[in-house]
C-alpha positions in Angstrom: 0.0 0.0 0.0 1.9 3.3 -0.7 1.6 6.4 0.9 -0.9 9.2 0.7 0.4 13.2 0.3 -2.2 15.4 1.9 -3.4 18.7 1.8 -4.4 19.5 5.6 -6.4 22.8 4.5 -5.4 25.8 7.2 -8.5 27.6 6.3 -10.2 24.8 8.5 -7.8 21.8 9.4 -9.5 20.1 6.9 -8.1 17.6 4.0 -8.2 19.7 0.8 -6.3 17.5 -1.5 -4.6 14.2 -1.6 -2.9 12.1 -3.7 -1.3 8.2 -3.5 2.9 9.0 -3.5 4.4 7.6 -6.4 4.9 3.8 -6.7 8.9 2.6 -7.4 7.8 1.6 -11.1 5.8 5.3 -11.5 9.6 7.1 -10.7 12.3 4.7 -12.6 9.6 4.9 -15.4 9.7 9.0 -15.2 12.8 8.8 -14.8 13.9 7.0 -18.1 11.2 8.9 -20.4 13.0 12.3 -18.9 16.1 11.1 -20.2 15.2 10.0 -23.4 12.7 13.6 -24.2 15.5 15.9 -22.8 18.3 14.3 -25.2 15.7 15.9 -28.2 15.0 18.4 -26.4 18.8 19.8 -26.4 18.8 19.7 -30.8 15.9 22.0 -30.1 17.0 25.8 -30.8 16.7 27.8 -28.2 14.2 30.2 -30.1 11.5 26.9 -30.7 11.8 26.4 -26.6 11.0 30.0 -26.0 7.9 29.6 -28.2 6.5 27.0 -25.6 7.5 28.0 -22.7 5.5 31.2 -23.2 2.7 29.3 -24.3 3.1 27.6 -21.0 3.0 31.1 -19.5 -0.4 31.9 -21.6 -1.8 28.7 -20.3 -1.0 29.2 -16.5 -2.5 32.6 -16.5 -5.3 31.1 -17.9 -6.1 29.2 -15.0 -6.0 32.4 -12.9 -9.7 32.1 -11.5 -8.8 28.5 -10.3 -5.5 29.2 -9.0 -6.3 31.7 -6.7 -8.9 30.2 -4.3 -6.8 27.1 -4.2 -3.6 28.9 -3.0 -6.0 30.2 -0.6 -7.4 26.7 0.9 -4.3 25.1 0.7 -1.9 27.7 2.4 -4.1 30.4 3.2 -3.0 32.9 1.7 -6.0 35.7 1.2 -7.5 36.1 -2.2 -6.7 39.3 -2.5 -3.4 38.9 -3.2 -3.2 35.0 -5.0 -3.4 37.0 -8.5 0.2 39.1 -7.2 1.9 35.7 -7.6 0.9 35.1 -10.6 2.2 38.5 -11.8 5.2 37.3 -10.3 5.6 34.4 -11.4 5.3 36.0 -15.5 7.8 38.7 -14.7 10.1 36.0 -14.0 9.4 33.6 -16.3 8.9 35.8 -19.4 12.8 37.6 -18.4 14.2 34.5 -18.1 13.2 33.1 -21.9 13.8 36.6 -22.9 17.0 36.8 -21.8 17.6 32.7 -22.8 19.4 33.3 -26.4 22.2 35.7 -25.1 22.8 33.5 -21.6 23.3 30.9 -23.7 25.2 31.4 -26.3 28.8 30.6 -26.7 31.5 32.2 -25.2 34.1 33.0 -27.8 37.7 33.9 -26.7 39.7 37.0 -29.0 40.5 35.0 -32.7 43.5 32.8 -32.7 45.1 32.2 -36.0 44.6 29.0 -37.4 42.3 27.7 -35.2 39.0 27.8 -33.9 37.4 28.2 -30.3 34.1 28.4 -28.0 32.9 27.5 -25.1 29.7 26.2 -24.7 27.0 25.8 -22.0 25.8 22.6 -22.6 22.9 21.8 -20.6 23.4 19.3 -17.4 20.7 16.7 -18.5 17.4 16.0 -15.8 16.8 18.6 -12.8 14.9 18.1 -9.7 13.2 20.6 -8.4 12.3 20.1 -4.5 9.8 23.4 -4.1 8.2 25.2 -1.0 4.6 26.2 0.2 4.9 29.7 0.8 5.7 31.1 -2.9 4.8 28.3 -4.5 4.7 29.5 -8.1 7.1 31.9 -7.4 9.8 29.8 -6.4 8.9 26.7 -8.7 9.3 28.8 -11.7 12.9 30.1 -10.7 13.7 26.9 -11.8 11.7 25.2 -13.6 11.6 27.8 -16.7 14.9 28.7 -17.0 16.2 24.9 -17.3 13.7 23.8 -19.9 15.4 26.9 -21.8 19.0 25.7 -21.1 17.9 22.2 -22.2 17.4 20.1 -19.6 14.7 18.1 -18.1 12.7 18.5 -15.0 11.4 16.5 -12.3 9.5 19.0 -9.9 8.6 17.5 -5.9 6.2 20.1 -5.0 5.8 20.6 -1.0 2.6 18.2 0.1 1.0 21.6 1.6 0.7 23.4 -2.4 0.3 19.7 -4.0 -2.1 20.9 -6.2 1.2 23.3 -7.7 2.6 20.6 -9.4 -0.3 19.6 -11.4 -0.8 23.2 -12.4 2.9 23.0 -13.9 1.8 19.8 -15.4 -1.4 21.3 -17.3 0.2 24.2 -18.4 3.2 22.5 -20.1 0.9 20.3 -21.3 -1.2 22.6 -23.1 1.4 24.3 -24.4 3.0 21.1 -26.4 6.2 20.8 -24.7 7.1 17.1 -25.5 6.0 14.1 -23.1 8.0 13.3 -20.3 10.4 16.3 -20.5 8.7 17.9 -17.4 7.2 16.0 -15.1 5.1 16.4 -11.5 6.0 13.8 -8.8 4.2 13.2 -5.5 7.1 11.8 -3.9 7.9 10.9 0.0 11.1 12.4 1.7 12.7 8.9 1.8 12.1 8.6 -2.6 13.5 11.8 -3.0 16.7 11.1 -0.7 16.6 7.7 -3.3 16.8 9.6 -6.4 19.5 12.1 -5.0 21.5 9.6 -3.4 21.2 7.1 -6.4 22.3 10.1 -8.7 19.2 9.5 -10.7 19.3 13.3 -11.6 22.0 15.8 -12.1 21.3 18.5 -10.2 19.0 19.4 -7.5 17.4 22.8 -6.3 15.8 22.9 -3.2 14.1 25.4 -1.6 13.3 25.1 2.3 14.6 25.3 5.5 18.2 24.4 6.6 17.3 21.3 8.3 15.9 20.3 5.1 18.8 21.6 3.0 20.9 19.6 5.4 19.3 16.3 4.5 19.5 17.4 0.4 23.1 17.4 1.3 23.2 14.1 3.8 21.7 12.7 0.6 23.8 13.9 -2.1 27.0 13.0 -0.3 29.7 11.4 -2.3 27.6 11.8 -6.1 28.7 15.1 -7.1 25.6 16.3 -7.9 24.8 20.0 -8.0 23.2 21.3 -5.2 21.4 25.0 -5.5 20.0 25.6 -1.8 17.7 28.3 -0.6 17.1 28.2 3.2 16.3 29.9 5.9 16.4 33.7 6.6 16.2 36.4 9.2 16.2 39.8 6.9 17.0 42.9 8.5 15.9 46.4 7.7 17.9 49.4 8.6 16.6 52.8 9.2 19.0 56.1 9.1 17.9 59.0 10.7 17.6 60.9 7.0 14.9 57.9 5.5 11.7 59.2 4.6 10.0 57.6 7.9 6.3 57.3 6.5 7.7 55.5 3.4 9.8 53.1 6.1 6.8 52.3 8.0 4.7 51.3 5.4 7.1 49.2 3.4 8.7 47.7 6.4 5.6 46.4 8.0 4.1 45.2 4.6 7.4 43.3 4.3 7.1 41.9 7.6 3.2 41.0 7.6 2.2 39.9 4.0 1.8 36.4 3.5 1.3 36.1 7.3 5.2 36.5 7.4 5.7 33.5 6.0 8.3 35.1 3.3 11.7 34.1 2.3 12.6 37.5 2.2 10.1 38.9 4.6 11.3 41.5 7.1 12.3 39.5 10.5 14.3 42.2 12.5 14.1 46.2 12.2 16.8 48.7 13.8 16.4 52.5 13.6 18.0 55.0 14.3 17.5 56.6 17.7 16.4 60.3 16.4 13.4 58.5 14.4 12.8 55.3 16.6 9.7 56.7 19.0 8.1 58.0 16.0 8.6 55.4 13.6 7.3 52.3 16.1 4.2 54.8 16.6 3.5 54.3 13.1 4.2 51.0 12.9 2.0 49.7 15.7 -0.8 52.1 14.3 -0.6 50.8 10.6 -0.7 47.0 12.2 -3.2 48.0 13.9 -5.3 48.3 10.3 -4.7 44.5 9.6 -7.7 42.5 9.2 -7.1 38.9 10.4 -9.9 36.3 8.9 -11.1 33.8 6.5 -8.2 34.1 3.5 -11.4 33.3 1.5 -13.2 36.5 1.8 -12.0 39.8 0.1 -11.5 41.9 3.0 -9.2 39.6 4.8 -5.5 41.2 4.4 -4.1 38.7 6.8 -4.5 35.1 6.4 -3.6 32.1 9.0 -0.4 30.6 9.0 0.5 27.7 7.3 0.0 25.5 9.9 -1.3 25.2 14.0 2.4 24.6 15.0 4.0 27.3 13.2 1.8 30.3 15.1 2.5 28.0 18.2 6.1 28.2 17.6 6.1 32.1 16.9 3.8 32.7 19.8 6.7 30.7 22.0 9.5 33.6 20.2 6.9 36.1 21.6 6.5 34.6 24.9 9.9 34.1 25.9 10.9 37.6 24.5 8.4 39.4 27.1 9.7 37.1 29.8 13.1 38.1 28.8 11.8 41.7 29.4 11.0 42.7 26.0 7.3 44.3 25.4 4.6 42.9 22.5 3.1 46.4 21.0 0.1 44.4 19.5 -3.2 42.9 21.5 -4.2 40.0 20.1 -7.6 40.1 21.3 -8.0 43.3 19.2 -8.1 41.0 16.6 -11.2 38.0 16.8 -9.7 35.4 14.7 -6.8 35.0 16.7 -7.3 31.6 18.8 -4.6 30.2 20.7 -4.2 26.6 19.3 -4.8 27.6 16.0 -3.2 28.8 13.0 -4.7 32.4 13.0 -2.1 34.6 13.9 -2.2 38.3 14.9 0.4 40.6 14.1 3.3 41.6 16.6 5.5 44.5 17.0 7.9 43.6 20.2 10.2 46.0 21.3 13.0 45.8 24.0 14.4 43.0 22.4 18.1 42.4 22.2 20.3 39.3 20.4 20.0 36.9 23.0 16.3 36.7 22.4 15.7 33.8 19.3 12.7 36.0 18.4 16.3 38.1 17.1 18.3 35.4 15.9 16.1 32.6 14.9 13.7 31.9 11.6 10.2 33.1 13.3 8.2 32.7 9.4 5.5 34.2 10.6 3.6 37.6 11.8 5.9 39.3 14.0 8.7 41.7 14.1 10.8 43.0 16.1 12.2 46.5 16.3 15.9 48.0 18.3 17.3 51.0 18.3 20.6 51.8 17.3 23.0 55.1 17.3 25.1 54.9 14.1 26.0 53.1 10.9 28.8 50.8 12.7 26.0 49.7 15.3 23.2 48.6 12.3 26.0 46.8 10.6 27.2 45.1 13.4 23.6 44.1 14.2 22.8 43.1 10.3 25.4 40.7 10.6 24.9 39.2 13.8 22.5 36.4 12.0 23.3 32.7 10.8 21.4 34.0 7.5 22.0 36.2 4.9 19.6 36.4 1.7 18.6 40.4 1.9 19.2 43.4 3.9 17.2 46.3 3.7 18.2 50.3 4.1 16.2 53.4 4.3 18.0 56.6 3.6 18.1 59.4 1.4 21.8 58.6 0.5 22.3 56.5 -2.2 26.0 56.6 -1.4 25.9 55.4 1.7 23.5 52.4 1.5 26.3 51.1 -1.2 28.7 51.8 1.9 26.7 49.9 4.5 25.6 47.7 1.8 29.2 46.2 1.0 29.4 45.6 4.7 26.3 43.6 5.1 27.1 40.2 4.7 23.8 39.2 2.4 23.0 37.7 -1.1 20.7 41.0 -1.8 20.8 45.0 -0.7 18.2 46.7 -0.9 17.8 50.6 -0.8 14.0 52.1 0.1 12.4 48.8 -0.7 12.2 45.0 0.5 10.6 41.5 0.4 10.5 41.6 -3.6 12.8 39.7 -6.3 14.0 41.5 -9.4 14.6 38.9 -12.2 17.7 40.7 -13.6 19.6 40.4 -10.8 20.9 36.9 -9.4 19.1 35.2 -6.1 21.4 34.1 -4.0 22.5 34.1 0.2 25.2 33.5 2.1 25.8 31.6 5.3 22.9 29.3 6.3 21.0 30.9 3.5 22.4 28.4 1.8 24.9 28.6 -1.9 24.1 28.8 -5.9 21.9 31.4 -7.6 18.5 31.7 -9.5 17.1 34.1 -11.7 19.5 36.6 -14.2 22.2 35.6 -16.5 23.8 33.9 -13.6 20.9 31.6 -13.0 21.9 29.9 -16.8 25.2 29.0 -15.3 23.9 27.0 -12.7 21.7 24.9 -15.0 24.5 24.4 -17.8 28.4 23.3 -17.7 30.8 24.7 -19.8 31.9 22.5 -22.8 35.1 23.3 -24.6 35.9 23.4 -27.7 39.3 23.4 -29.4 39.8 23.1 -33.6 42.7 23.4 -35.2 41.4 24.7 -38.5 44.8 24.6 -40.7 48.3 23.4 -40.3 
């Protein structure tokens, strides 16, 4: 009898979906057809892939009114906001075929006489994708786009909390004629997946997850040489200087800690200000939080959905907890807010202050609603701070001094700076961390060299 992936709904701790995992025959037999469709698929010119995967594009936005109330029941995310991903997830997709023909072409060293040389990215063969809950389009596509356009084949392991994701995938490459068996949806156990890795049944793996999962994607792939690109855990900090424009701060910096429940990658975790703007700016913040509506992620005035699931608000509630005992002081009233149960996944927002680095709500991966806020008294002090993390995927800073967030910025030990913004990903530039963020990069002209190997070659054209 083989195992069942479910769907447990946290709209209302109901099963939403479920599906049998795949049997041992239903992987060595995906498997072997990937092979087979991705060695056509690499004759293919890069212009006749292009031409599909937009249709795959067309044919996922297509699917729009679906799509969006099921990212709702399966990781309650409020309608509201489902379309956004989307709108991601075609920014990203449609730069990366864009920019396909010029990442991949071949690199072609100054003329030597007499002979003739290139280097070219030949792509690494079958991909498995290993994708999260939160961003579930978002993330999948990083990957799954720009390695069809290098060539390759893909396998994609959706999380058992967005199954549904991975058949979306499925119909829209489907519909838009990409030949059978060069991507395929799995519903896969951990224990298959560690197979394939450690069998080196693919050759290369992206995860995105936590680090105790990235851990095991690397316990697994131990002694095969297979690529490994790892996203994982983060605790992004934001920075504000005395000369940022404070309503602008507030705003974006509690959107950026709030949306999607806080259950963002790149989701503000930890604020420092500087002392001349600190009174006035957690004012703000605290009033603007104040404005959330916590509810039903189905209805259309719900701006805050639950968490993913019971034990991660338990787990943030515990950061709060032990903060306050600790002596720091929760801004927010839950009560203010009706959804909010105890027990459950329904969340409210929380502004603590008084916290300091020995506090894990300051150190350690909350994912979820809360955030919370120090004041500092210079540059060296923020940076100090920013740094003091295991993580490292973005940092944020808000000043009027374009010149001196490059300063702080190349000081800030962090895949991404940004300047008056956060929480977003620009597909021009390369996604990537540092430290136990994990290694490798997505997205940009970079992204192609993690999905391709350079192939050599030398002719001696005359003697």
């Amino acid at each position: 009898m083989s195992d069942v992936i479910r769907c447990v709904s946290p709209v209302d701790g109901r099963v939403y979906a479920e599906r049998p995992a795949a049997t041992d025959q239903a992987i060595a037999d995906a498997l072997a057809r990937a092979r087979i469709a991705q060695k056509a698929w690499a004759r293919v010119p890069v212009s006749e892939r292009a031409k599909i995967c937009s249709a795959a594009v067309d044919a996922m936005l297509a699917m729009k009114d679906e799509i969006v109330p099921e990212l709702a029941w399966q990781m309650g995310r409020p309608i509201r906001y489902g379309a956004g991903e989307l709108r991601g997830f075609e920014e990203r997709a449609r730069y990366m075929i864009a920019i396909a023909e010029k990442a991949l072409a071949p690199i072609e060293p100054d003329p030597k006489d007499k002979f003739r040389r290139w280097i070219a990215r030949a792509p690494l063969g079958l991909l498995l994708v290993v994708a999260p809950w939160n961003y579930p389009y978002l993330t999948a596509v990083n990957s799954v786009i720009p390695a069809l356009m290098a060539g390759n084949a893909v396998i994609l392991k959706h999380a058992a909390q967005t199954l549904l994701v991975g058949e979306r995938f499925q119909m829209a490459l489907d519909r838009a004629g990409l030949p059978a068996g060069l991507f395929q949806t799995l519903m896969l156990t951990h224990a298959q997946t560690a197979k394939i890795i450690s069998t080196r049944q693919v050759d290369q793996v992206n995860f995105t997850g936590s680090v105790a999962g990235g851990k095991a994607m690397e316990a697994a792939a131990g002694g095969t040489f297979i690529g490994l690109g790892l996203e994982l855990g983060g605790k992004d900090p934001a920075y504000v200087r005395a000369d940022a424009d404070l309503a602008q701060a507030v705003e974006n910096l509690v959107d950026g800690a709030f949306f999607n429940s806080g259950q963002s990658c790149c989701g503000i975790e930890r604020i420092y200000v500087h002392e001349s703007l600190y009174e006035r700016f957690v004012e703000g913040a605290v009033e603007l939080t104040r404005t959330y509506v916590l509810g039903d992620p189905l209805q259309e005035a719900t701006t805050l959905g639950p968490m993913v699931k019971a034990d991660a608000a338990a787990f943030v509630r515990g950061q709060v907890a032990d903060a306050v005992k600790a002596g720091a002081r929760a801004l927010i009233d839950p009560q203010a807010f009706a959804a909010d149960r105890d027990g459950s996944p329904y969340m409210a927002p929380q502004i603590v202050v008084g916290v300091d680095h020995t506090m894990s709500l300051m150190t350690e991966e909350s994912f979820g609603p809360v955030v919370g806020v120090m004041k500092v008294a210079s540059d060296e002090e923020a940076i100090g701070l920013m740094n003091d993390s295991a993580y490292g995927l973005t940092a944020s800073i808000w000043t009027a001094d374009a010149d001196a967030a490059a300063a702080i910025g190349a000081e800030i030990e962090t895949g991404t700076v940004f300047m008056n913004r956060c929480d977003y990903l620009d597909p021009a530039l390369a996604w990537t961390g540092v430290k136990d963020t994990g290694r490798g990069a997505t997205l940009s002209p970079i992204g192609y060299e993690t999905l391709t190997r350079p192939k050599s070659y030398h002719f001696r054209t005359s003697f």
